[in-house]
N, C-alpha and C positions, 0 to 999 in steps of 0.2 A: 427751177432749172434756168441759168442765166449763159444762152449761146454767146460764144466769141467768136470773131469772123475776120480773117484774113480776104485775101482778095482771090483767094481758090479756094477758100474752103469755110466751113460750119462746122463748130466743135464745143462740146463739150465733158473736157476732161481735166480729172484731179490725182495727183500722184503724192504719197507721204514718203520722202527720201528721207534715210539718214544715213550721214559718215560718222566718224570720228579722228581727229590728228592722228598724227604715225605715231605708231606703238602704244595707241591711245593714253596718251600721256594726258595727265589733269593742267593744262595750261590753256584754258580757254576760262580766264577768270579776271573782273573787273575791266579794265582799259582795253583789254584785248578782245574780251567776248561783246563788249559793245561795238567793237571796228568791225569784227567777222560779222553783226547782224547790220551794221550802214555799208558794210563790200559786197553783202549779197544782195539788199535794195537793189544798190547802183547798177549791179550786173543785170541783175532782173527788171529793171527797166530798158537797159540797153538791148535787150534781147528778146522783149514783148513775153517775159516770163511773169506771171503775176503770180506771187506768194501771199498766200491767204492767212497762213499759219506760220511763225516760225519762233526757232525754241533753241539757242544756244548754250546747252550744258556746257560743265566745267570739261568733259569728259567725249560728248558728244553732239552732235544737231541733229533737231528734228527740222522738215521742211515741208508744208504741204501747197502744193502750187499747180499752175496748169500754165500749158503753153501748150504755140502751133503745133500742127501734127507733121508739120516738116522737119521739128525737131525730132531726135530719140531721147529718149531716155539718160542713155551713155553722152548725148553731146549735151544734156542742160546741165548733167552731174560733174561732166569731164568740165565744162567753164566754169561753174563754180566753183571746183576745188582748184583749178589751176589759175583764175585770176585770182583768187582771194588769197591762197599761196603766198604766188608770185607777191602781191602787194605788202600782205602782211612780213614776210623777209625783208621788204625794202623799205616799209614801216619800224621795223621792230628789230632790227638786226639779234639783238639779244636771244630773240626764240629760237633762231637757227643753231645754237648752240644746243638748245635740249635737246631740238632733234635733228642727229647728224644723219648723213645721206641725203642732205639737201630738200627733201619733200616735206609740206605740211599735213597733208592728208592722207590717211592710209590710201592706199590702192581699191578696195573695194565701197559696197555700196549697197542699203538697202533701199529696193523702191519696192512698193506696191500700188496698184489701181484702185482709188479710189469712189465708191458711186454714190449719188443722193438719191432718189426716187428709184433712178434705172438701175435695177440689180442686174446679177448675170440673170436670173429663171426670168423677169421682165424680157431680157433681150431673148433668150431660147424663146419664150412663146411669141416673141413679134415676127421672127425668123419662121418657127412651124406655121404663122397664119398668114406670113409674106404673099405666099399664093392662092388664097380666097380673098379676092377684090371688093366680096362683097361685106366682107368683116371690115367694120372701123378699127383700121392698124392703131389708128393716135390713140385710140381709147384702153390699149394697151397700155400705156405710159401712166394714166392715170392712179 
């Protein structure tokens, strides 16, 4: 389990996102699916997002990453798909033609929580023994 740490906080968190372009059209191939995985780098460095995993289909993206908990969910998925967007239209003019209405990315979004060692029943039982002081809470973790 490798803590990250802000200057308010201690965390350790993994999420596996995936979108797909609008109308999940197959144009995320060659020249283009390599820019969409160096736009998400750069954003995820700009934004203390560290991506551990990521998986650019013709069709779709997988992302599996962890950032601050001052982030949500909706704001590391909403900058990703809006600067990467924004760029790729002003990279690529051509794409904006497949897909008209101006967006690159559909509107929704899957994320789920991801855990290593700490599952949910891990955290239920550290929670039921919170209140005997005399239980080793850490050894719960183990």
């Amino acid at each position: 389990m490798v803590l990250r740490r802000t200057a308010h906080a201690v965390y350790d968190t993994k999420y596996h996102l995936v979108w797909a372009p609008k109308y999940r059209k197959k144009i995320l191939r060659a020249e283009l699916q390599q820019r969409v995985k160096e736009l998400f780098s750069e954003i995820a460095e700009q934004y203390d997002i560290e991506i551990t995993e990521m998986e650019v289909e013709i069709e779709h993206v997988h992302i599996l990453c962890s950032f601050p908990p001052r982030y949500s969910i909706a704001q590391v998925v909403g900058r990703l798909k809006s600067l990467s967007g924004r760029a790729i239209f002003r990279e690529y003019p051509q794409v904006k033609r497949q897909l008209w209405g101006g967006e690159f990315w559909e509107d929704g979004y899957f994320a789920r929580t991801v855990g290593d060692e700490v599952s949910a029943e891990v955290v239920r039982k550290y929670i039921q023994h919170h209140a005997h002081p005399e239980d080793d809470q850490l050894k719960l973790f183990e």
